[in-house]
C-alpha positions, 0 to 999 in steps of 0.5 A: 484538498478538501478535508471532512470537519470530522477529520482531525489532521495536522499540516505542516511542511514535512521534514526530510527523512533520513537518508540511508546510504546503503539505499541502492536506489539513493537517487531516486529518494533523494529526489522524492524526499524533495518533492515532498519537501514541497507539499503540504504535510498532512498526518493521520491517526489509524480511522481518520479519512480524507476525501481523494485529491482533486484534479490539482492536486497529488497525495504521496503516501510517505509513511504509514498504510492507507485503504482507499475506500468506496461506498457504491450502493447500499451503504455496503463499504468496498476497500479498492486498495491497500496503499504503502509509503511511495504509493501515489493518489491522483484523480487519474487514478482513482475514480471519484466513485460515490462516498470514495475516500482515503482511510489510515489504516495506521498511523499515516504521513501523507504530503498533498502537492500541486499537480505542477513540477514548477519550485521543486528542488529537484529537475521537473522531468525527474519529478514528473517522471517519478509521479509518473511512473508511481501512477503507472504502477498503480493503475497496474495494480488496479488492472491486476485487482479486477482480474483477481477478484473477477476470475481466480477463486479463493486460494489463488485470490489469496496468494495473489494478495500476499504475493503482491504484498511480498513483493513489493517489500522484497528487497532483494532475492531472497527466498524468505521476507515479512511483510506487515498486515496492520489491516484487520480480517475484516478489511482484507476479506473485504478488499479480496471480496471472500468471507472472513472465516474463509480467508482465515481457513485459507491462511490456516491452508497456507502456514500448513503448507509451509508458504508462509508462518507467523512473524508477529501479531500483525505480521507474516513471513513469507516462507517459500516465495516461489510456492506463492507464485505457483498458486497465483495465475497473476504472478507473472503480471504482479513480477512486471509491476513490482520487480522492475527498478523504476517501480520499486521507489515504494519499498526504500520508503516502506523500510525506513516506515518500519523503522520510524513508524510503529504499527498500531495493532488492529481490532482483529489481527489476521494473523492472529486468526490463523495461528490459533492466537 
């Protein structure tokens, strides 16, 4: 993959992560942690950017959040996704738009690997099919994004954003769960394509309601789950992608990233905005 002389980046083979017994998804991150065993591991500060893989490669998202970005027309940036640990970047998934690329939006671990299954320790249709069912996912997100920006208004835009987040950090059920905003105001008003002082009053709206409340500076807790599907016309698609077993690889990664990646606070925190920080 081809890096920007700007960019500062260290390669290497990663090392393993460690296994948690408690994982009831154990199998399945055993065999994506020796996939990435096999890659080329490439760490990222919060700013740097990578150009997207080409058609030969694929970049694993293993620790850390990404923004994918793009600059069509006018110099004006448009964010097209958040990523999280798990998520997979592909030229089948991602269109080469002009001035497109990955951004760290915290402290990032990526593992870039050949589009071939061939070397790795684990069987090639098991490879296979977790890459592809992690593309899969993603192309879903992307369906979910432009219905979301190009039919629901404001409110519905918004709980459609926290409730996609929510639930692909869900766990298990339960009716209350955190979930990092490492990203700033400016970033997720851009990516939701709202003004910023509105998705401020939106969220205000929302803690007011009880939906959600301040968990920490960069974080959000999810307070009544369901009311957030209640105000997403999306929820029953966002449920098909996030609450099935086969596309829920990302969230055992995103666990063990809380535990061994701290987030760096962004330039404008949004939860900070909203709580009257």
């Amino acid at each position: 993959m081809n890096l920007p002389q700007n960019t500062d980046v260290q390669g290497s083979r990663p090392t393993p992560l460690r296994q948690s017994a408690a994982n009831p998804q154990k199998e399945m991150m055993r065999s994506m942690e020796a996939i990435c065993t096999h890659g080329e591991c490439i760490e990222l500060r919060p700013q740097q950017r990578i150009s997207l893989p080409s058609a030969e490669k694929v970049v694993l998202l293993r620790e850390g959040m990404l923004a994918i970005d793009a600059m069509p027309a006018k110099g004006k940036l448009q964010i097209l996704d958040f990523l999280v640990p798990g998520d997979v970047v592909s030229a089948s998934v991602v269109l080469p738009t002009r001035g497109a690329s990955l951004r760290a939006i915290t402290n990032t671990s990526l593992v870039s690997l050949a589009a071939s299954a061939n070397g790795f320790d684990v069987p090639a249709y098991e490879c296979r099919t977790l890459l592809f069912a992690q593309c899969q996912n993603q192309l879903a997100r992307v369906n979910i994004y432009q219905l979301m920006i190009g039919r629901l208004e404001t409110e519905p835009r918004v709980a459609t954003f926290l409730l996609g987040l929510a639930l692909r950090n869900a766990s298990g059920d339960t009716p209350e769960l955190t979930i990092a905003l490492p990203m700033s105001r400016t970033d997720i008003a851009n990516y939701l394509v709202i003004n910023s002082d509105t998705l401020s009053r939106t969220m205000m709206r929302f803690r007011a309601l009880g939906l959600i409340e301040r968990a920490t500076r960069h974080a959000v807790r999810v307070i009544d789950l369901d009311g957030l599907r209640k105000r997403s016309p999306l929820a029953p698609l966002l449920s098909a992608v996030f609450e099935k077993g086969s596309t829920r690889i990302g969230s055992g990664f995103a666990h063990r990233a809380e535990r061994t990646a701290p987030i760096p606070p962004p330039t404008t925190p949004i939860v900070s905005q909203f709580a009257g920080a």
